[in-house]
C-alpha positions in Angstrom: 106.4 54.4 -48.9 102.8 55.5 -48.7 100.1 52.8 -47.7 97.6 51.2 -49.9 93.8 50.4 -49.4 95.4 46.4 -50.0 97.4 47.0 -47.1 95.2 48.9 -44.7 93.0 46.5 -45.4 94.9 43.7 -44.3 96.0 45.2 -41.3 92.4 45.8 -40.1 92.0 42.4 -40.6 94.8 41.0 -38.7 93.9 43.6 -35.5 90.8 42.2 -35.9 91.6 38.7 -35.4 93.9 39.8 -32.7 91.1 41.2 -30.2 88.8 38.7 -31.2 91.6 35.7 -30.2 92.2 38.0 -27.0 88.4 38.4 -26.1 88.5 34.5 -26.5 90.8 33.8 -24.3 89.7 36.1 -21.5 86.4 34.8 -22.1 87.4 31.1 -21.0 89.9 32.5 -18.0 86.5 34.1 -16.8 84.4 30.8 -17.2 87.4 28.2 -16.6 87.6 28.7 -12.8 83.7 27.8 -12.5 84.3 24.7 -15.0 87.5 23.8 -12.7 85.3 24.2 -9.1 82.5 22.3 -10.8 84.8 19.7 -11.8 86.5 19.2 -8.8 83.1 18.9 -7.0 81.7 16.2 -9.0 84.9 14.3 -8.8 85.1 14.3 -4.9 81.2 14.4 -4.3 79.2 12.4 -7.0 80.1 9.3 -5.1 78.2 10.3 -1.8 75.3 11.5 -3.7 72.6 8.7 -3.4 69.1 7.8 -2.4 70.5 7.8 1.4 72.0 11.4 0.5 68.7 13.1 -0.2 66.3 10.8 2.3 68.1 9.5 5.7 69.4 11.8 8.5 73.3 12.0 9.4 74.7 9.2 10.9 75.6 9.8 14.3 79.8 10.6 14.9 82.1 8.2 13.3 79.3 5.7 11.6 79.7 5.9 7.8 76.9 6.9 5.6 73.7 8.7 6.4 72.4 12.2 4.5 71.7 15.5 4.5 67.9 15.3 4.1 67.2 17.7 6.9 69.7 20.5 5.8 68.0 20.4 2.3 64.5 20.9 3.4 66.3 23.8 6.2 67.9 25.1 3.7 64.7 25.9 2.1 63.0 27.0 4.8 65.3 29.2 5.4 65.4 30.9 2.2 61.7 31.1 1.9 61.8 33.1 5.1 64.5 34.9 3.8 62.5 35.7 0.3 59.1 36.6 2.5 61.2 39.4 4.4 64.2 40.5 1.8 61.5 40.5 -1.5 59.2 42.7 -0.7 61.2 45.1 1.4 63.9 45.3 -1.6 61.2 45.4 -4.4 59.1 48.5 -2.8 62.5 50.0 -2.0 63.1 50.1 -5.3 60.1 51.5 -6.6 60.6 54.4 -3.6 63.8 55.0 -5.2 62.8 54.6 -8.9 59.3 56.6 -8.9 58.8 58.4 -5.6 62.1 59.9 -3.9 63.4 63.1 -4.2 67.1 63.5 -5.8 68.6 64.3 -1.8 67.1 61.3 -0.4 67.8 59.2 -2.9 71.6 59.7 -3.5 71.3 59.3 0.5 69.4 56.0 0.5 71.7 54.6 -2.7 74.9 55.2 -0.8 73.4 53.1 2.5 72.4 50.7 0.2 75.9 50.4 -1.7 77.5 50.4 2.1 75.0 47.3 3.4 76.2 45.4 0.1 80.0 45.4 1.0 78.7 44.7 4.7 80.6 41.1 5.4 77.8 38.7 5.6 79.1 37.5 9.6 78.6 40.8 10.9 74.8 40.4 10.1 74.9 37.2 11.9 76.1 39.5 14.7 73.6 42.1 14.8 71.0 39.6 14.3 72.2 37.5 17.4 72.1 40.3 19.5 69.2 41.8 18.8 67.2 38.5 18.1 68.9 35.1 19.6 70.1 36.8 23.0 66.5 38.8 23.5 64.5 35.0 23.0 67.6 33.0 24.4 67.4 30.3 21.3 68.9 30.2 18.1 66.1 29.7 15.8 65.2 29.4 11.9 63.8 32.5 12.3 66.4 34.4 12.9 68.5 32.4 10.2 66.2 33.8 7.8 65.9 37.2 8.5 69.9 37.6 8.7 69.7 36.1 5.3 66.7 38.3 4.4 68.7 41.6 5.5 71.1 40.5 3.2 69.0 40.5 0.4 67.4 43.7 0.8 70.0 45.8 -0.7 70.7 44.0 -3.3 67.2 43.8 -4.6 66.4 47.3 -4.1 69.3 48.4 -6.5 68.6 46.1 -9.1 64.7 46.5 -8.7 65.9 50.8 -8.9 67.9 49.9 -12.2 65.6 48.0 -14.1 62.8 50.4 -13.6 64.8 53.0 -14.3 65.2 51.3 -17.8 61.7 51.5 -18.6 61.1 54.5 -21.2 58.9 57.4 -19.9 57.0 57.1 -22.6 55.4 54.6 -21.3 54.2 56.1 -18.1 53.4 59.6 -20.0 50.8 57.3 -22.2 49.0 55.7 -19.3 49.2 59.0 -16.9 47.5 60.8 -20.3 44.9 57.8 -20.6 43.6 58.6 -17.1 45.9 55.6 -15.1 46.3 56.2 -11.5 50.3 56.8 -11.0 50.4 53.3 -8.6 48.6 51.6 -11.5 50.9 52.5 -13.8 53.8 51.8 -11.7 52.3 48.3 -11.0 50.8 47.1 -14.4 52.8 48.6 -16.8 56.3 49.9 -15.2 56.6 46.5 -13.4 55.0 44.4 -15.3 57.5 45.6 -18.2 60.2 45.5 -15.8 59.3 41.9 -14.4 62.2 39.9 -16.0 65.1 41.8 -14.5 63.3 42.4 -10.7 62.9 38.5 -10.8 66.3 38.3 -12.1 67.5 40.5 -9.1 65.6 38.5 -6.6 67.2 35.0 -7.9 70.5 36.6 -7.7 70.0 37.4 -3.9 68.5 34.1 -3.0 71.6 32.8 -5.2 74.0 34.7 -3.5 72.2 33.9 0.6 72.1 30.0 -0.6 75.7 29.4 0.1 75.9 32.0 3.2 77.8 30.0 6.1 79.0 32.8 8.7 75.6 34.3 9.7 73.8 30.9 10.2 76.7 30.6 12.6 75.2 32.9 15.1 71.6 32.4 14.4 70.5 29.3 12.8 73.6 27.0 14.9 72.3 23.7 13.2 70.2 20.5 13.8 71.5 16.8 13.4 67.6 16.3 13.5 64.6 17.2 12.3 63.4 20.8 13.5 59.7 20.8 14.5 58.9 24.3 14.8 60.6 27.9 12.9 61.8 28.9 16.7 64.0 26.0 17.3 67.9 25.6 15.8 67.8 24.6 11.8 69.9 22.4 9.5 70.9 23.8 6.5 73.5 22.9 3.5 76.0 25.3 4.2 76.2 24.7 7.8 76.2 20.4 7.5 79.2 21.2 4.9 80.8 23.1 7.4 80.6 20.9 9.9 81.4 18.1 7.8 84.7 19.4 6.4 86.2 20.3 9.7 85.6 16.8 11.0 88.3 14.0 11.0 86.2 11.3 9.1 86.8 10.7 6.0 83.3 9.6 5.0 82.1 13.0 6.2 84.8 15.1 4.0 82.9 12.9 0.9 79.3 14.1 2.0 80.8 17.4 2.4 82.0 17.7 -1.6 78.3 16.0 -1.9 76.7 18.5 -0.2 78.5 21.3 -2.0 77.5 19.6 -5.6 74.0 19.6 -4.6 74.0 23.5 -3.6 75.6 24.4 -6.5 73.5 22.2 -8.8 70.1 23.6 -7.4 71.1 27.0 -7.6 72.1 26.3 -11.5 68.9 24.5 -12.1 66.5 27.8 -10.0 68.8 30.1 -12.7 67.6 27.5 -15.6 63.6 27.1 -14.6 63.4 31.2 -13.8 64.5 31.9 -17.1 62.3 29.3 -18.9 59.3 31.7 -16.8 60.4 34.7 -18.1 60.1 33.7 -21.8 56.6 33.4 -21.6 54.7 36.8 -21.1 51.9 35.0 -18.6 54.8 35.0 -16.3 55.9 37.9 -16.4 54.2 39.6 -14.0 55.3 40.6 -10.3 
């Protein structure tokens, strides 16, 4: 029995609807964890989050209530150090390896890259205690942020190298042949052209430090307090959850679920106001 167009036709249409029903299903397994963490966070942690929450200090051990105001304003501090030493090391790496290197020192410099990604994020706590807190004898928000900034580096200077390397020739060809200088070029045109993925990379990184426990462990330590100067221990989100969690109060295992909805909430809400940057072109420079 031969088949007809009728037939073939129908049985395109039913594999068809087959994919696309699989594709939708995988599509919710991949978001449905995310939707189940976020659910669970706002269920055990939207009670503790308050005015107290983002404005008073911890509570000292076993009093109930009390905040996490000085681990928020660590935890920026420590990713702004962290973005002054990971951005522009990353970003320029990138250029080196999208516009300058040779094809030897590149595949050379890609594969240390690649290794320092899969690096666990502790063992940069180590180096950095050893080489930083040990030498100065204090743990210090400096040397939180530059474990977190070492982190960073590699994974900005392969996303900076792959966006760039996106950028048609033609486009460097045209200015070269227009009289540009080649740095010029790079910086107006192949970056500027480039600017939504390279800011895309760097909020990735700063994304993926935010929530980075283990090295703050050997470098930042922790404050209950209020740190008055960048070489004195820091508080910061991660480590106050940490903390928190571990304890045996039970008001401090609710600040702790608060404290994780908070992190992931400002690192959802950097995603949404980068993105509303990059749509307009007067932002969209490096």
């Amino acid at each position: 029995m031969q088949s007809t167009p009728g037939n073939n036709r129908r049985w395109r249409t039913i594999k068809s609807a087959i994919v696309s029903a699989l594709s939708f299903i995988a599509a919710i397994l991949v978001v449905a964890p995310l939707g189940f963490v976020f659910f669970h966070l706002v269920r055990s942690g939207a009670g503790a989050v308050n005015l107290s929450f983002f404005t008073q200090l911890p509570k000292p051990v076993g009093e109930a209530g009390g905040g996490m105001v000085n681990a928020i304003v660590g935890t920026a501090e420590l990713l702004g150090i962290a973005a002054l030493i990971g951005v522009p090391v990353g970003v320029l790496g990138g250029v080196y390896l999208a516009e300058y290197g040779s094809a030897r020192s590149n595949r050379m410099l890609r594969f240390i890259a690649d290794v320092l990604n899969g690096v666990p994020s502790i063992i940069w706590g180590v180096v950095v205690y050893g080489l930083v807190v040990l030498r100065f004898k204090s743990f210090s928000a400096y040397a939180g942020g530059l474990s977190l900034g070492l982190i960073m580096i590699p994974l900005i200077m392969r996303t900076t190298e792959e966006v760039l390397l996106l950028v048609p020739n033609g486009y460097r060809e045209a200015a070269l042949a227009l009289g540009i200088s080649r740095w010029k070029t790079i910086v107006h045109i192949v970056m500027k052209t480039a600017s939504k993925g390279i800011v895309t990379g760097i909020l990735l990184a700063l994304a993926r430090v935010a929530g980075e426990t283990a090295p703050l462990l050997f470098t930042a330590f922790g404050n209950r307090f209020w740190n008055h100067s960048l070489r004195e221990p820091i508080a910061a989100l991660p480590l106050q959850i940490f903390t928190y969690a571990i304890s045996p109060y039970e008001d401090w295992h609710r600040q702790a679920w608060a404290g994780a909805l908070v992190l992931i909430v400002g690192i959802f809400f950097i995603n949404i106001v980068v993105r509303l940057l990059t749509r307009n072109p007067a932002f969209r420079v490096l």
